[in-house]
C-alpha positions as CSV (number, residue, x, y, z in Angstrom):
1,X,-14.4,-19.9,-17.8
2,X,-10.7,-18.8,-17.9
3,X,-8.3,-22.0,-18.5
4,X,-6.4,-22.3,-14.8
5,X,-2.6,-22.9,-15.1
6,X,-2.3,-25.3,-12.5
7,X,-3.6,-28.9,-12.2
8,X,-5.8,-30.1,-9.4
9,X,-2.8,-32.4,-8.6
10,X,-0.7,-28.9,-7.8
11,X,-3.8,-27.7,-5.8
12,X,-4.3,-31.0,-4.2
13,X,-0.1,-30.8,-3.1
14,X,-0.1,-27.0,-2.0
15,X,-3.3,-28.1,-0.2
16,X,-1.2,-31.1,1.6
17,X,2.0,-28.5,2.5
18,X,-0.5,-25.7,4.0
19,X,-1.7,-28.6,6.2
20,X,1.6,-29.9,7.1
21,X,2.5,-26.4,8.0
22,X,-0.8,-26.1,10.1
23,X,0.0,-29.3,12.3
24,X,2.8,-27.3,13.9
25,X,1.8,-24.1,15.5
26,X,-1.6,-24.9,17.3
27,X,-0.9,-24.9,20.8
28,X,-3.3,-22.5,22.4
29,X,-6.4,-21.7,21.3
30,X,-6.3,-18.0,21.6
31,X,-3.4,-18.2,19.2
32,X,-6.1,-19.9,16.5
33,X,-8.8,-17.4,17.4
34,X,-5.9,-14.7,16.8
35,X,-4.6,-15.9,13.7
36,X,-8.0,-16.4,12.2
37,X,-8.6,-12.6,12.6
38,X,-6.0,-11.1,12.0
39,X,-6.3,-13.2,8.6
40,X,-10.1,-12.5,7.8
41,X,-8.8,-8.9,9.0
42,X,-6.2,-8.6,5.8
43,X,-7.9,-10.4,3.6
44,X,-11.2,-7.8,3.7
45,X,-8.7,-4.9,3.9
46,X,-7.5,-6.4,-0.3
47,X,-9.9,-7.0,-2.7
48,X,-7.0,-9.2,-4.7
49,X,-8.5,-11.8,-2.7
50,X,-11.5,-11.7,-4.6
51,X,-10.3,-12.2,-8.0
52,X,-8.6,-15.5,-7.2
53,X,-10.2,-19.3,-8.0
54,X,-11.9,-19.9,-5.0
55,X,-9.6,-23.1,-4.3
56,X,-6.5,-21.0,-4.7
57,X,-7.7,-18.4,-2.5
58,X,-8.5,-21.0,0.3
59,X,-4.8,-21.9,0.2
60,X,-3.4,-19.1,0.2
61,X,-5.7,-17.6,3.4
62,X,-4.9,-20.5,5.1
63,X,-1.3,-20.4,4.5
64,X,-1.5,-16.8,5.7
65,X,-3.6,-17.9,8.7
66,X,-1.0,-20.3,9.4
67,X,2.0,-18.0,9.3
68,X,-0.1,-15.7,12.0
69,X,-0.4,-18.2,14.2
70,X,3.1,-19.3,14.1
71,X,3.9,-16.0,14.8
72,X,2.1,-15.6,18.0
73,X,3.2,-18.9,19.5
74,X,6.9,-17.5,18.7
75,X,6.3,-14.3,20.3
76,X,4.2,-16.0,23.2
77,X,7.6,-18.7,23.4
78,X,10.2,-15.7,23.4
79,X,11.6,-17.5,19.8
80,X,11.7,-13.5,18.2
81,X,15.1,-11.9,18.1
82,X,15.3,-8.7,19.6
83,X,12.3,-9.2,22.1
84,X,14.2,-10.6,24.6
85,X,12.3,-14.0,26.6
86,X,8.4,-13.1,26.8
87,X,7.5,-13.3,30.7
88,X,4.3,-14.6,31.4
């Protein structure tokens, strides 16, 4: 097995700031349906994904996933520059 260059206490605090950032955007449940998608969509699309520690790779497609989401709720709360206020 290759040696890892991180520590499970770096894995254990990325793990802690992708959750931090997940608390925030949840607001409608389409959104998470959405961002869960459109994440497992990109991450079949690039076979990097594959070559990653399994605990890294979690991370990182949740930190992706989270972005997504985050994205939709500002588009959905007219929050994107150039858009102009989203009417329902």
């Amino acid at each position: 097995m290759a040696e890892e260059s991180y520590t499970r206490d770096d894995l254990a605090a990325w793990e802690r700031s992708v959750d931090v950032l997940r608390g925030g955007p949840r607001e409608d449940a389409s959104d998470a349906r959405a961002a869960y998608e459109a994440t497992a969509n990109l991450c079949s699309a690039w076979g990097g994904w594959m070559d990653m520690p399994g605990a890294i790779s979690n991370v990182v497609h949740r930190a992706v996933e989270t972005g997504y989401a985050q994205a939709l709720a500002d588009v959905r709360d007219g929050r994107v520059a150039g858009l102009g206020v989203v009417e329902d």
